[in-house]
KOLGUFI-858308 format. One record per residue (C-alpha): x, y, z; residue in three letters. Coordinates in Angstrom, 3 decimals. Each point is the difference from the previous one (the first is absolute). Layout:
residues N
+----------+----------+----------+------+
|        X |        Y |        Z | type |
+----------+----------+----------+------+
|        X |        Y |        Z |  ALA |
...
+----------+----------+----------+------+
END
This chain:
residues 48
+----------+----------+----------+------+
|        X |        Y |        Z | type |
+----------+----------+----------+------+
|  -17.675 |   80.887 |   59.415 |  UNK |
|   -4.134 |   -0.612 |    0.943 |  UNK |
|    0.140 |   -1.527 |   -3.826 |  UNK |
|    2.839 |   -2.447 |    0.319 |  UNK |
|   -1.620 |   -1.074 |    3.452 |  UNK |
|   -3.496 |   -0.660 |   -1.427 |  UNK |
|    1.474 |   -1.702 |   -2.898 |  UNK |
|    1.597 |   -2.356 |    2.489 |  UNK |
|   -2.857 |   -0.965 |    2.434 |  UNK |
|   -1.969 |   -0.311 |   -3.615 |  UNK |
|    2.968 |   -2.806 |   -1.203 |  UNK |
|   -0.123 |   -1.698 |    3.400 |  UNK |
|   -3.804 |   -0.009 |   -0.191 |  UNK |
|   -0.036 |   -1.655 |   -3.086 |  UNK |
|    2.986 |   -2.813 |    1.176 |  UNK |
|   -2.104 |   -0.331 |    2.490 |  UNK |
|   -3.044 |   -0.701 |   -1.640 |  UNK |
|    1.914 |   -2.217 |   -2.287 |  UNK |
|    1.159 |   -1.962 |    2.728 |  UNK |
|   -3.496 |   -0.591 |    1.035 |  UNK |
|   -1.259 |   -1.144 |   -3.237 |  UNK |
|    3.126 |   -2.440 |   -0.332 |  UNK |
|   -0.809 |   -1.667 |    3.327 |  UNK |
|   -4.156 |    0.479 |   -0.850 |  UNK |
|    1.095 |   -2.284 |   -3.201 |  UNK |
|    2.477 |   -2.944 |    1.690 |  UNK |
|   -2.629 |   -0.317 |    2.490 |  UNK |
|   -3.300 |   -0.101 |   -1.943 |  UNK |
|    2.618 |   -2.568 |   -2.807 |  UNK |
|    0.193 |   -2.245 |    4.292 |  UNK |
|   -3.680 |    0.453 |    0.654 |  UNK |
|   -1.011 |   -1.657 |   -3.713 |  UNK |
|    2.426 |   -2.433 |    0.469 |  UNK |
|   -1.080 |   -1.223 |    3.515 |  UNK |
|   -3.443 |    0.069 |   -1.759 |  UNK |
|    0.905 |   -1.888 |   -3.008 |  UNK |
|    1.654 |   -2.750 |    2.275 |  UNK |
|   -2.610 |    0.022 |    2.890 |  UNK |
|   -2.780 |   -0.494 |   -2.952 |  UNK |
|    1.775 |   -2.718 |   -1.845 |  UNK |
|    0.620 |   -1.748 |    3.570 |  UNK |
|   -3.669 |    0.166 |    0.470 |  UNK |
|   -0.913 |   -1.131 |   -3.406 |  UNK |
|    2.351 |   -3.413 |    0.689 |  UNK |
|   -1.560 |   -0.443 |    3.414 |  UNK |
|   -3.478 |   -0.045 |   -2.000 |  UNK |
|    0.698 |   -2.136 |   -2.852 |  UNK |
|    1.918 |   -2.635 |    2.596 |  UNK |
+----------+----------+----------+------+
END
């Protein structure tokens, strides 16, 4: 019974964990873009 209770806080860990990776990614894939459009924003201001 202990084993089949470990086994599930281990699984949830882990979904959990996954979870956090999956939102670490989508908001690291924002962050760049923001980045990629703030510095191409600032390169048009410079070259105007």
């Amino acid at each position: 019974m202990i084993l089949i209770h470990y086994i599930g806080v281990v699984a949830l860990i882990g979904k959990v964990a996954q979870y956090r990776a999956a939102v670490q990614i989508r908001r690291d894939k924002k962050c760049r873009l923001l980045f990629v459009c703030w510095k191409a924003a600032c390169t048009l201001m410079a070259s105007v």
